[in-house]
N, C-alpha and C positions, 0 to 999 in steps of 0.2 A: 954590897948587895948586888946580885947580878945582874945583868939587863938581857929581858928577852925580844927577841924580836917574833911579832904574831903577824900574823892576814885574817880578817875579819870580814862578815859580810854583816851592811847596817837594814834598817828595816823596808827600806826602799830597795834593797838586794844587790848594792852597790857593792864591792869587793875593797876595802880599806888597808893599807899595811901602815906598822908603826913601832916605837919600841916603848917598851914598860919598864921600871925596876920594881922587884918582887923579893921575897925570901924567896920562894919556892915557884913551880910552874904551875901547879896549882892554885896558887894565891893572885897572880898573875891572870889567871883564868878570871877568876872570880871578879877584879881588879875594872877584864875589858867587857867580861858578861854588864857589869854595874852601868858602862857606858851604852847598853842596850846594843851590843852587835854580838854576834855570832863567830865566834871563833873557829877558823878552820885548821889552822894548822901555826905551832906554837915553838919556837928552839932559842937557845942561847945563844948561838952562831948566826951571822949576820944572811949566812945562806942556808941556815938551817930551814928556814920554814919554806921553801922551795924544794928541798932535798926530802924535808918530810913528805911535804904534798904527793912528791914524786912516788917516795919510798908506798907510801897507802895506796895510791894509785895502783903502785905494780902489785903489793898484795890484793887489792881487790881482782885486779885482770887475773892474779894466779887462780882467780875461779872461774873463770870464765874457760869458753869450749875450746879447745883446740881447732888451728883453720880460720877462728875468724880473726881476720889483719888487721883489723880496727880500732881490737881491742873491746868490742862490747860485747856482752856473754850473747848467746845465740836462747832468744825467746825459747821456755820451753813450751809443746802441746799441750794444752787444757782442754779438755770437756768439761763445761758445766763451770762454778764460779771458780773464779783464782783463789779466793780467800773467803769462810762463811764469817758471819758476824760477831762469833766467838773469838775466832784467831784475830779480827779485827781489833777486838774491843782488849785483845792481851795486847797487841802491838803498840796498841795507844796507850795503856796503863804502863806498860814496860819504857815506852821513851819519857813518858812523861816525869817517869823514878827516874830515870836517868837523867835528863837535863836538870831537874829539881837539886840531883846531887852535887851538881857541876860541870857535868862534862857538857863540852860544843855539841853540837845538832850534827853534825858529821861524823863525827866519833861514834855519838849514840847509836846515829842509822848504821855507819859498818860495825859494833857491838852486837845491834840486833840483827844482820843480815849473818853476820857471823854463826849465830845459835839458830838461826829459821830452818827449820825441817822441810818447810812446803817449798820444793824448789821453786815452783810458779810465783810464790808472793816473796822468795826470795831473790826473785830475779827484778821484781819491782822496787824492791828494799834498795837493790842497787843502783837501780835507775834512780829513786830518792836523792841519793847518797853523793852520785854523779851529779846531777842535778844543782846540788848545793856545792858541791865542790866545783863545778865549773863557774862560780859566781852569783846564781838566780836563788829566787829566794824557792821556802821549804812548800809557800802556797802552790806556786805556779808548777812544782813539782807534781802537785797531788795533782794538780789537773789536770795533766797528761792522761791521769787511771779514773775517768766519771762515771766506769764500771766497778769501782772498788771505793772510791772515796765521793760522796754524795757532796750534795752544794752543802749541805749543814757543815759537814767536817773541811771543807775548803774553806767560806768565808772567816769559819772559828778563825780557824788558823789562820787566815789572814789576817785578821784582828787583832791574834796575838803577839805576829809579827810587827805590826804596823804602832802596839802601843809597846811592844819591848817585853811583853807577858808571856811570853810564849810560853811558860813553864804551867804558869797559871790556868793557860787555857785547856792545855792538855790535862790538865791535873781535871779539870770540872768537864773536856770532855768525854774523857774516861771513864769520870759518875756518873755521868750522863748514857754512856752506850750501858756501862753494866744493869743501869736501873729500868732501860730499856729491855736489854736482854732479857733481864730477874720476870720481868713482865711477860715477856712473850713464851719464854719457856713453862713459866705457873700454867699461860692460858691452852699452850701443846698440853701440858701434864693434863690439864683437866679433860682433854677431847682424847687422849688414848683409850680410857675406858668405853665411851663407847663407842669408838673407832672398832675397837677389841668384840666389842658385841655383835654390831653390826656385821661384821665380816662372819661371824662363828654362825649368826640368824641365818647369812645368807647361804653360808658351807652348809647349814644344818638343811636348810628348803632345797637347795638343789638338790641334794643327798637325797631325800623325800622323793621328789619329784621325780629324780630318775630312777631310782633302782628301787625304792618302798611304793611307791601307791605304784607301779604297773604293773607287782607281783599280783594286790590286791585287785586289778582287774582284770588277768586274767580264772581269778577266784570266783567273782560277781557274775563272770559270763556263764562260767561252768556252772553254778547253783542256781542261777535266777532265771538262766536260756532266756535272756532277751528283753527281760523282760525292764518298766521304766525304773530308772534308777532317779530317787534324789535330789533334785536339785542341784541342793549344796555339792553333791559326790559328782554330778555328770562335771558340775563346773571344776572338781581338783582333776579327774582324768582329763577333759580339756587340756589343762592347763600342763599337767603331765607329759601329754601326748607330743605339746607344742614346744616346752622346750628340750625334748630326750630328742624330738626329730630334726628338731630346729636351734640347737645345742649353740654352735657357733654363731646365728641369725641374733640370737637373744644378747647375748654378747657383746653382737658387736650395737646391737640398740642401746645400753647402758653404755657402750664407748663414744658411739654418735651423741648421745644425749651430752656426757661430761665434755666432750668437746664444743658443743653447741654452748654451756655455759661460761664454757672460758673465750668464746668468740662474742658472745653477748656481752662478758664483763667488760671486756679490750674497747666495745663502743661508747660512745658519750650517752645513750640513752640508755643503754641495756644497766652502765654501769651507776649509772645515778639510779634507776629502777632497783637492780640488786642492792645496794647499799643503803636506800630507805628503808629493803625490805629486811634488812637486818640489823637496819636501828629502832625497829618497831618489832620485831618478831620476839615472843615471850618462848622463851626465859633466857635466850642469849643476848637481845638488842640492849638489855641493861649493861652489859656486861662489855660489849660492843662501845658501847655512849660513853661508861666510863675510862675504859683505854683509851679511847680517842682522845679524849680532853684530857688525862692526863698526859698525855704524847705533846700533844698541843701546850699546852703552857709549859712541860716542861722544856721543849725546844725553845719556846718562846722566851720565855727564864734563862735558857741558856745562852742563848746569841745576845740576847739584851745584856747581859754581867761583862758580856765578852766585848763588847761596846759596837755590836752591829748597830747600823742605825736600824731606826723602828720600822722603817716598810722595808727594808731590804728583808727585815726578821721575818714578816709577815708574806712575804713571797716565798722566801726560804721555809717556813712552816707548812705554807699551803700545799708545798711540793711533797711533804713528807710525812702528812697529817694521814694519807691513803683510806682518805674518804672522802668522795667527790660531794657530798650533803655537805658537808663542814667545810671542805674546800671552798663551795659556793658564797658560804660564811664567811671565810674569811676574806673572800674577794670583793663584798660588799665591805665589812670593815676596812680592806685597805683603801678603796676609793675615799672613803670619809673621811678613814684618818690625812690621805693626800691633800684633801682640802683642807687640814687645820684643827678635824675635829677628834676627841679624844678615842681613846679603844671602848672601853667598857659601856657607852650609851648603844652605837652602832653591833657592838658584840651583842646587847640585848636585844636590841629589836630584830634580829637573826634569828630569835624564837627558838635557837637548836643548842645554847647552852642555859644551865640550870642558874634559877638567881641568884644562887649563893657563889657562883663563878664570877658571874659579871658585877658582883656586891664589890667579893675579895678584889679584884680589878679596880675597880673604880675608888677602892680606900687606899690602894698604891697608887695608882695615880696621881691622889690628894698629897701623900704622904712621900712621895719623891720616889720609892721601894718598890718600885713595878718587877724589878725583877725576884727581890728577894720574894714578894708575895704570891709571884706564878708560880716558885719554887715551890712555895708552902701548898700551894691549891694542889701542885704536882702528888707529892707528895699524902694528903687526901686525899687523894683519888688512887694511889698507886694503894692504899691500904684498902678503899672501897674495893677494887679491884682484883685484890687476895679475897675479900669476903666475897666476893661475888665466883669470885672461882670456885671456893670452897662449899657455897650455899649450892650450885650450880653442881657441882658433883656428887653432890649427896641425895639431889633430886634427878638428874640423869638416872642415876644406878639403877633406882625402882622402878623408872619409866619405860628404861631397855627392857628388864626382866620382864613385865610385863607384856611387853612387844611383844617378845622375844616369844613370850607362853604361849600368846593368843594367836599367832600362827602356827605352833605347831598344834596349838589347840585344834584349832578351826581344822587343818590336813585332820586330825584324828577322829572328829566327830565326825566328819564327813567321810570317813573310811567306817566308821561302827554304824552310822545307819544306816547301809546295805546288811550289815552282818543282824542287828537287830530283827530286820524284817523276815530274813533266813531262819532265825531262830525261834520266831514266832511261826512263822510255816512248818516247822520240822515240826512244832508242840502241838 
C-alpha cells in the first residue's frame, strides 16, 4: 500500500504535514478530510507535496497579467458590484458539491476560479485560493471582500471551519441564499407589472400634455375668442403650458424628489419613518412583515444549526434583517437574552412579530429544536409570502388600469367640455 505524503491546514488555520498509507489518493483524501483538516496539496514522493504546491502555484500565476513581479494578478476595474447575488449563491452551491465530493478547499477554489467567466470575481476566487494556500484559513479569506461576503456568510463559515463541517455548512448555506434568492425575485416579478404601467401612464400624460391638449387650445381660443373656459380645462392647459415650457424643470423635480428619498432612507429617522411606513401601508406592508420574518428566522435557523452562538446569531441577523423596526426588535431581545433570559418572551413583548412566531419559538426552546423550528417558521412564511405575491398581483393589475383610465379620463373630459359648450352655441 503506498504511502502518501499531504500538507493540511487544521481548523485553527494551522499548516500540518504528515504521511498516510492509502490504496489510492483519493482514499487518502478522504482518510485526512476524517481527521478534520483541510488538504492542500497531496504526492507519493516525499517532496511531492512541495513540488505540487509549487506546480499550482505557477499554474495559477499563468493567469495572472503580465509586468506584475510579484506574482499576483493585477486587480481588474469594476463599476458597480463585483459579483450580484446570483453568481454568489452559484459559487457557493458549486464549492460546496465539490468539497461534499471530496476534493480539499484549494483545489475546489482553483476548479472554480478556473470556469469563472466574471474576471472581477475571478480575480477574488484567486485571492481565496492564495489565501488558503499560504496557510490561513477559508474564514479570514472571505474577510478580506465585506463587499461581497457579508458577516452571515463569514461567521457560517467560520463555524464550519472551527467544527470540521465545512462541507455541511456550505451545503445549508447554499439553501439558504437560493431560498433567499427564490424570494426576492417572486417579490421583482410581482412589481414589474406595475412598474410596466406606471412608466406607459406616465409616457402616455406627458404625450397628452405636450403635443394633444395644446393643439386643443389653440382650437378653444379660435371658437370661444376669450371667452371663460372650465375649470377642470383652464387647470389641464395650465398644467400643459408648464410642463411643454418647463419640460426639463419638471424633470429634474421628480429627480430631486427620488434623490431626497434615498437621502431620507440613508438617516436614522427618515429610515425608521419609511420602514414603518411600509410595514403598515395596505396592500404591500403584509407582504413586507412577512419577508422579513421569514428572512429573520431563517438566518436565524441558519447560523444556529451552524453552531453560531445565540447573540452573535442575533447581531448577525440584525445586520441583515434590513429593517430598522425589526432591527429595533431584535436589539431589545438581544439585551434580554445577554442577561439570561430566553428569545421568545422578549421576541413578544416587541409587539412587531405575530403570535404564532413567538408560539413556534418558545416550543423549540422547550424542546431543544430552536433551530430546526425557525427553519419550519421560515419556511411558512416563505409560502405566505408566494401567496401574498400572487394575491398582490392580481389586485395591482385592476388598480393600475384604473389609474391608468382615470387620468386619461379626466385630460379627455376636460378637453370635451369646451367642445360641448361650442356645440351648444353653433345649435
Amino acid at each position: 500500500m503506498p504511502t502518501f505524503y499531504y500538507t493540511a491546514i487544521d481548523s485553527s488555520g494551522k499548516q500540518k504535514s504528515g504521511t498516510i498509507e492509502a490504496a489510492s489518493e483519493d482514499v487518502a483524501t478522504n482518510q485526512i478530510k476524517e481527521q478534520r483538516l483541510f488538504v492542500t496539496s497531496i504526492s507519493t514522493s516525499k517532496g511531492g507535496a512541495k513540488t505540487a504546491k509549487k506546480k499550482t502555484a505557477k499554474k495559477a500565476t499563468g493567469f495572472f497579467s503580465a509586468g506584475v513581479g510579484d506574482g499576483v494578478k493585477k486587480k481588474p476595474f469594476v463599476i458597480g458590484k463585483v459579483v450580484n447575488a446570483k453568481g454568489l449563491t452559484i459559487f457557493t452551491r458549486q464549492l460546496a458539491t465539490l468539497i461534499q465530493a471530496g476534493l480539499p478547499l484549494l483545489r475546489s477554489l482553483e476548479v472554480l476560479s478556473r470556469q469563472e467567466k466574471n474576471p472581477a470575481f475571478k480575480y477574488v476566487i484567486e485571492q481565496l485560493a492564495e489565501n488558503v494556500r499560504s496557510g490561513n484559513t477559508f474564514s479570514d479569506g472571505l474577510a478580506q471582500h465585506p463587499k461581497i461576503f457579508d458577516r452571515l456568510y463569514i461567521n457560517m463559515i467560520r463555524a464550519g471551519e472551527a467544527g470540521g463541517v465545512l462541507d455541511v455548512v456550505l451545503n445549508r448555506l447554499s439553501r439558504f441564499m437560493e431560498k433567499s434568492l427564490a424570494i426576492k425575485n417572486k417579490i421583482k416579478a410581482a412589481m414589474v407589472y406595475p412598474v410596466i404601467v406606471l412608466f406607459v401612464a406616465f409616457a402616455i400624460l406627458t404625450g397628452l400634455l405636450i403635443f394633444v391638449v395644446p393643439q386643443f387650445e389653440e382650437i378653444f381660443e379660435d371658437m370661444l375668442e376669450g371667452a371663460d373656459l372650465p375649470a377642470l380645462t383652464q387647470w389641464v392647459l395650465n398644467t400643459s403650458d408648464f410642463v411643454k415650457n418647463n419640460f426639463l424643470l419638471t424633470l429634474g423635480i421628480f429627480v430631486v424628489v427620488f434623490i431626497a428619498f434615498k437621502i431620507l432612507k440613508k438617516t436614522e429617522i427618515g429610515s425608521r419613518i419609511i420602514d414603518q411606513i411600509m410595514l403598515n401601508m395596505p396592500p404591500v406592508g403584509d407582504l413586507f412583515r412577512k419577508a422579513a420574518i421569514a428572512r429573520f428566522t431563517r438566518t436565524f435557523g441558519t447560523l444556529l444549526s451552524s453552531g453560531v452562538p445565540i447573540l452573535q446569531c442575533l447581531i448577525i441577523t440584525r445586520e441583515t434583517i434590513g429593517n430598522s423596526v425589526l432591527q429595533d426588535a431584535i436589539d431589545k431581545v438581544h439585551d434580554r437574552v445577554k442577561e439570561g433570559d430566553s428569545v421568545s418572551a422578549p421576541l413578544e413583548n416587541t409587539k412587531v412579530f405575530p403570535t404564532m412566531v413567538t408560539s413556534m419559538i418558545d416550543v423549540g426552546e422547550e424542546t431543544g429544536e430552536l433551530p430546526e423550528m425557525l427553519n419550519r417558521i421560515a419556511d411558512t412564511y416563505d409560502e405566505e409570502v408566494d401567496n401574498a405575491v400572487a394575491a398582490l398581483t392580481s389586485v395591482i393589475e385592476p388598480i393600475m388600469i384604473v389609474i391608468l383610465a382615470l387620468i386619461v379620463g379626466v385630460i379627455v373630459i376636460a378637453l370635451f367640455l369646451p367642445i360641448i359648450r361650442i356645440i351648444e352655441e353653433l345649435s
